[in-house]
KEKE-3310 file (N, C-alpha, C; in steps of 0.2 Angstrom, whole numbers, plus 5000, padded with zeros to 4 digits):
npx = (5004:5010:5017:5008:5002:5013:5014:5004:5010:5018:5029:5042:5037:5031:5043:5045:5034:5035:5045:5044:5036:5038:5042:5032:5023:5027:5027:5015:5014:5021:5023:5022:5036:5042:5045:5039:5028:5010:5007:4998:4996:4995:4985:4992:4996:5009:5009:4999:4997:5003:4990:4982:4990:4987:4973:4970:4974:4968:4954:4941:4934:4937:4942:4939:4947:4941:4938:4950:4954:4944:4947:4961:4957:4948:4957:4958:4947:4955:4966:4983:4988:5004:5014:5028:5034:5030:5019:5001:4989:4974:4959:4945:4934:4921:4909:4891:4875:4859:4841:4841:4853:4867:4881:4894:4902:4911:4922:4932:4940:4954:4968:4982:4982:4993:4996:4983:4975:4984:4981:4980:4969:4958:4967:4964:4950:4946:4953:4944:4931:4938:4937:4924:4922:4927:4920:4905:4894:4891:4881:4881:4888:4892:4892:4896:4897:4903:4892:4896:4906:4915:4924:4925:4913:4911:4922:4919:4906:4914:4914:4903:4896:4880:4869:4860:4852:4852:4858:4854:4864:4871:4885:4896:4901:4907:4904:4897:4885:4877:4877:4879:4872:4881:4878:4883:4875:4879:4882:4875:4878)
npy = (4994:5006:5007:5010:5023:5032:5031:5042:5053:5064:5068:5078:5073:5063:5053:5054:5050:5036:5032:5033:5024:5009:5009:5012:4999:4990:4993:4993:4979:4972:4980:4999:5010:5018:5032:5037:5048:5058:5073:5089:5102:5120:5125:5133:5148:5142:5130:5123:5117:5102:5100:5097:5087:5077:5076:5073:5060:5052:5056:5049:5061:5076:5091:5109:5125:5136:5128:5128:5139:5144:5135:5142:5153:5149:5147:5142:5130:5119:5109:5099:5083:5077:5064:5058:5070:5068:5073:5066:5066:5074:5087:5097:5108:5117:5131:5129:5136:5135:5131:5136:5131:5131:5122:5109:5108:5093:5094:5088:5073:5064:5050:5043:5027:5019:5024:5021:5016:5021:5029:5043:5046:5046:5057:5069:5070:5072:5085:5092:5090:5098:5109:5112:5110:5123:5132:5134:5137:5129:5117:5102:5091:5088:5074:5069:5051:5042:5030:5016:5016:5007:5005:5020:5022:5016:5020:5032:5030:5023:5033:5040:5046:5044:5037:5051:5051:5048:5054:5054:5052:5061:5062:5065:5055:5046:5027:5020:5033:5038:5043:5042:5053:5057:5061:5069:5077:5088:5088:5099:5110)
npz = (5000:5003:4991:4981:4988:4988:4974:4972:4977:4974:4979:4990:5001:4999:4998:5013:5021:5015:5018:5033:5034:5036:5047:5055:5052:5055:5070:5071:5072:5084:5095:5095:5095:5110:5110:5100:5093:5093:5085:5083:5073:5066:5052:5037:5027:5024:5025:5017:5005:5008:5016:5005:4998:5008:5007:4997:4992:5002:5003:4995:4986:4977:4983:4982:4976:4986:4997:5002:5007:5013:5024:5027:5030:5044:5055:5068:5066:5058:5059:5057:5057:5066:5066:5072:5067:5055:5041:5040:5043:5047:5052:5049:5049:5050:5058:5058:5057:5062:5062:5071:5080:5085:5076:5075:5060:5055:5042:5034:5041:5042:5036:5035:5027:5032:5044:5053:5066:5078:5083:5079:5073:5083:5092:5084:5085:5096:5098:5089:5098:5111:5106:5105:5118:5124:5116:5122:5115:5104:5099:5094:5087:5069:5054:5035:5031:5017:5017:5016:5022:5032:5044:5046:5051:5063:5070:5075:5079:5091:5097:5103:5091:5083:5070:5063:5050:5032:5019:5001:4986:4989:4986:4971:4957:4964:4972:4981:4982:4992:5010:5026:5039:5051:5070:5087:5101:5111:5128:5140:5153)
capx = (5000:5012:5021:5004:5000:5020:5014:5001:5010:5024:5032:5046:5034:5032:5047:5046:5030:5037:5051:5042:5029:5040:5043:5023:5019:5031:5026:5006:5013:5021:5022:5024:5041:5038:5046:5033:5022:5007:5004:4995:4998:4990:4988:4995:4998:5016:5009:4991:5001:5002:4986:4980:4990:4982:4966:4970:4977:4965:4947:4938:4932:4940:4941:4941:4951:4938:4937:4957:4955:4942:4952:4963:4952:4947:4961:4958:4945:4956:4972:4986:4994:5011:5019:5034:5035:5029:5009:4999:4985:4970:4955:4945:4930:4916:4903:4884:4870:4853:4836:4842:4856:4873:4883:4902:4903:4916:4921:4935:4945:4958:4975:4986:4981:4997:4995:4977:4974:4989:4977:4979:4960:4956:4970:4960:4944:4948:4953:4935:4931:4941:4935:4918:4922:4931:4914:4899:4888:4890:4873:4882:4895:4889:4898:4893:4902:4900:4888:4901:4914:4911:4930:4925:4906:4916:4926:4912:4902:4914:4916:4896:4890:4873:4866:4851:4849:4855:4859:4855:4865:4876:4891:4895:4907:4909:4900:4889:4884:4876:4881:4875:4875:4882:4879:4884:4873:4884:4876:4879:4876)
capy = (5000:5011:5010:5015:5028:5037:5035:5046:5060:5067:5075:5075:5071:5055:5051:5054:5044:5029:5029:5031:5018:5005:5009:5010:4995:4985:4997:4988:4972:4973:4988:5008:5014:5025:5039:5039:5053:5061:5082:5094:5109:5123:5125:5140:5145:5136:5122:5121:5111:5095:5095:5096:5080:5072:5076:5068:5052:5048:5054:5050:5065:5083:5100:5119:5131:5138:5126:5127:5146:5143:5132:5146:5159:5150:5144:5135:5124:5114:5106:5094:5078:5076:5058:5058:5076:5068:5074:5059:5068:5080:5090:5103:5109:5122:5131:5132:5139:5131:5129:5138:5128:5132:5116:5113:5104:5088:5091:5082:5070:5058:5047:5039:5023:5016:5027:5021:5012:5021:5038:5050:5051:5049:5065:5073:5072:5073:5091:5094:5090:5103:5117:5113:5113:5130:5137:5134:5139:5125:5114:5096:5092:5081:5074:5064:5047:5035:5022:5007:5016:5005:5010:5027:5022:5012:5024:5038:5026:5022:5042:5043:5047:5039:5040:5051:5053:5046:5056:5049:5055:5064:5060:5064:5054:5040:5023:5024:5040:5039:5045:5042:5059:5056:5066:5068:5079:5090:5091:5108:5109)
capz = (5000:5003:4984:4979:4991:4985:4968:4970:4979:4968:4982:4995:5006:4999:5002:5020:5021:5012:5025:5040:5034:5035:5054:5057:5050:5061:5076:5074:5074:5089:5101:5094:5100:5115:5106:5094:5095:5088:5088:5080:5070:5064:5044:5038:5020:5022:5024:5015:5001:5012:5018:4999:4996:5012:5007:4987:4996:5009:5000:4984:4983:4977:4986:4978:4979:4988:5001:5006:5007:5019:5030:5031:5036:5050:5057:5074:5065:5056:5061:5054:5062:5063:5068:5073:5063:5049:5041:5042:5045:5048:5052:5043:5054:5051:5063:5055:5062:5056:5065:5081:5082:5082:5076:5073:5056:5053:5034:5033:5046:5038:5041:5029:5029:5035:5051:5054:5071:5080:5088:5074:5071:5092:5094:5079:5086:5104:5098:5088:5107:5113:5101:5109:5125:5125:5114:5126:5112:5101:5103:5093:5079:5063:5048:5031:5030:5015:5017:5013:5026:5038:5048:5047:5055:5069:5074:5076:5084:5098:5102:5102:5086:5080:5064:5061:5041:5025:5010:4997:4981:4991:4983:4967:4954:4967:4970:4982:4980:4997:5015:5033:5043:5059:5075:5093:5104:5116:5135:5142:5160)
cpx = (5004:5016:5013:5001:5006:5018:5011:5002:5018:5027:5038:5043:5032:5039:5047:5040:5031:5043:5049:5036:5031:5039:5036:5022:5021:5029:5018:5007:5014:5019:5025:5031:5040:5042:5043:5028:5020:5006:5003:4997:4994:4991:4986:4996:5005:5012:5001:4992:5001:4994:4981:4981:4987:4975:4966:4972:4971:4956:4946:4934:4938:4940:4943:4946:4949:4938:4942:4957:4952:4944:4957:4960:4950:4950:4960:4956:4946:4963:4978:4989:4999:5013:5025:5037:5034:5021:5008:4993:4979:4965:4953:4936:4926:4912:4897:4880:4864:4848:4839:4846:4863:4877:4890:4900:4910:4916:4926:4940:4947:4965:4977:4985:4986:4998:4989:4980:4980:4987:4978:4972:4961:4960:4965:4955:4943:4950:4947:4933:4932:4938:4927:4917:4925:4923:4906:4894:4886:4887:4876:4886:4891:4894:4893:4899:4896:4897:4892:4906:4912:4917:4929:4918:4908:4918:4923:4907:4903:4914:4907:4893:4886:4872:4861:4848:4855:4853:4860:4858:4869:4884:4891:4901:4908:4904:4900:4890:4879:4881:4875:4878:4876:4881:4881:4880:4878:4881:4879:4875:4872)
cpy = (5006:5013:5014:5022:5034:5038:5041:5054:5060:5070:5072:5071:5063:5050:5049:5049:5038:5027:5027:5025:5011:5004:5008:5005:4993:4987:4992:4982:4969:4979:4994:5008:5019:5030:5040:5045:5058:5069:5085:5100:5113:5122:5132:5141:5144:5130:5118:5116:5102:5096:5094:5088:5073:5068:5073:5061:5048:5051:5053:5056:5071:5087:5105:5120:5135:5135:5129:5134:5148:5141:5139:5152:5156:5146:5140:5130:5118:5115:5101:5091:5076:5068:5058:5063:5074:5069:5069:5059:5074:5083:5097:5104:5115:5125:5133:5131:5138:5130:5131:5135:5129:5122:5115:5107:5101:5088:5088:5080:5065:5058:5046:5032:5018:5018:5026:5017:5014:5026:5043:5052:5051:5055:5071:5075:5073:5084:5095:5095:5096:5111:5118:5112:5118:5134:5133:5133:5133:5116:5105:5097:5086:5081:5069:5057:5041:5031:5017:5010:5013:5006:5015:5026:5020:5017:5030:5037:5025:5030:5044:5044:5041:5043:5043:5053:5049:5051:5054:5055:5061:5064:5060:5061:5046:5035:5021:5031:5043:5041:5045:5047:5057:5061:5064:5074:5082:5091:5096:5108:5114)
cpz = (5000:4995:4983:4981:4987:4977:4967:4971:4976:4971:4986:5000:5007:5000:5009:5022:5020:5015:5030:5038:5036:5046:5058:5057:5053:5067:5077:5076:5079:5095:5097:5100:5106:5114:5100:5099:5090:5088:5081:5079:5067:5054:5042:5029:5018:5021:5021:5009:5004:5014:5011:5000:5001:5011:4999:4989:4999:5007:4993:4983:4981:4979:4981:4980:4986:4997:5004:5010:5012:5025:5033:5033:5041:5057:5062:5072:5060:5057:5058:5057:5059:5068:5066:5068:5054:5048:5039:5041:5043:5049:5049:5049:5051:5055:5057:5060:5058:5061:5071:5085:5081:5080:5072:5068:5053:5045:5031:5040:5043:5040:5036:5031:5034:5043:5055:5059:5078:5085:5084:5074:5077:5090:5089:5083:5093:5102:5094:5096:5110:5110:5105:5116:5126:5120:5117:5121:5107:5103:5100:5088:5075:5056:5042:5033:5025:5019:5019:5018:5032:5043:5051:5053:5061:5072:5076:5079:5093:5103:5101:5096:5084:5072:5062:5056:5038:5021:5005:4990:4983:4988:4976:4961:4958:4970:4977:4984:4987:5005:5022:5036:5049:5064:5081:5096:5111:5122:5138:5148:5163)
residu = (UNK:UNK:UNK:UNK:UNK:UNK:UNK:UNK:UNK:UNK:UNK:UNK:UNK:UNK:UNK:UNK:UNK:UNK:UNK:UNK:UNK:UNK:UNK:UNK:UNK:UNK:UNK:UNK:UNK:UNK:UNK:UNK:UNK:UNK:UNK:UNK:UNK:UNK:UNK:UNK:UNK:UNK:UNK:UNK:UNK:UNK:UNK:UNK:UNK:UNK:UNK:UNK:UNK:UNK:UNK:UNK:UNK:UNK:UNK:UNK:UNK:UNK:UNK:UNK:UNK:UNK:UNK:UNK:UNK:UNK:UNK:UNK:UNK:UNK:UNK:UNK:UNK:UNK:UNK:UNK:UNK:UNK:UNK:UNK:UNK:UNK:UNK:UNK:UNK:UNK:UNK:UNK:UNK:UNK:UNK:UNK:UNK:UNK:UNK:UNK:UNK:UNK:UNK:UNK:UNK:UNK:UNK:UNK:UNK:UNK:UNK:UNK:UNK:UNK:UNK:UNK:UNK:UNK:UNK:UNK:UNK:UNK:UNK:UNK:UNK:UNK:UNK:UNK:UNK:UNK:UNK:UNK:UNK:UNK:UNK:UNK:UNK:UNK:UNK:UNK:UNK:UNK:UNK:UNK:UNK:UNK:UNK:UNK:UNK:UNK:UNK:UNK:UNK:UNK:UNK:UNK:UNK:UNK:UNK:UNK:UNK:UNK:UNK:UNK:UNK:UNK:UNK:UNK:UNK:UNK:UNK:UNK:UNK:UNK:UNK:UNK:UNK:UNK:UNK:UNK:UNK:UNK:UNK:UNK:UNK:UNK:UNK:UNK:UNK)
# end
């Protein structure tokens, strides 16, 4: 997986993933070094570049111009992870406000698959967490996830979310073209 994954990124970067991937994949099979570690970064226009290639690696869909530009406008709400200073990772986050409800929007969270099962997503979403417990006002967070990702529904599961809609035809270009909306309800005291 990992030659495929270097083909698709034309960069130095893949280099550096197709080194460190080696040491991951041996790290799941027994124990992670305990000098592995994962941390979070802002995205900045140095570094909006990687999370481009993150985000062309680890979804089947595409993002704008528009989107990335986004991101950087609102800086806190979206993050990159670095493993072992290498990007691996990332969050991409919104707030909308709809029906009287403020709610923070998941619009992308992703890993390189080589890195999956290690805590990058948990660190990720652990800091969505975080964003809504520093703003009081936000009433729930919710995301799409294909239909068929059944990983992605797992792992949003064990952190509370339910499902309470299907879009149907959500997706376009990719098969299924569906997506279950997830939510988590935040209790405010």
């Amino acid at each position: 997986k990992a030659n495929s994954m270097a083909s698709v990124v034309h960069s130095d970067e893949a280099v550096s993933i197709e080194q460190n991937t080696a040491n991951v994949n041996s790290g799941k099979q027994s124990k992670l070094p305990s000098d592995s570690r994962i941390e979070l970064g802002d995205i900045t226009q140095h570094n909006i570049r990687q999370l481009r290639i993150i985000n062309q690696v680890v979804f089947p869909v595409s993002y704008t111009d528009k989107f990335y530009d986004d991101i950087l406008e609102n800086g806190e709400l979206g993050r990159l992870a670095y493993f072992n200073d290498i990007v691996v990772g990332a969050v991409c986050c919104r707030i909308q406000s709809e029906a009287g409800q403020r709610r923070l929007y998941i619009m992308t969270l992703g890993c390189l698959a080589p890195y999956r099962e290690l805590g990058v997503g948990t660190k990720l979403l652990e800091y969505v967490f975080e964003i809504c417990s520093r703003d009081k006002n936000i009433d729930n967070i919710f995301l799409h996830v294909q239909t068929s990702n059944e990983g992605a529904l797992a792992f949003y599961k064990k952190f509370g979310f339910e499902i309470v809609d299907t879009a149907y035809n959500y997706y376009k270009r990719i098969v299924p073209p569906d997506a279950y909306v997830l939510q988590k309800n935040l209790l405010r005291s």
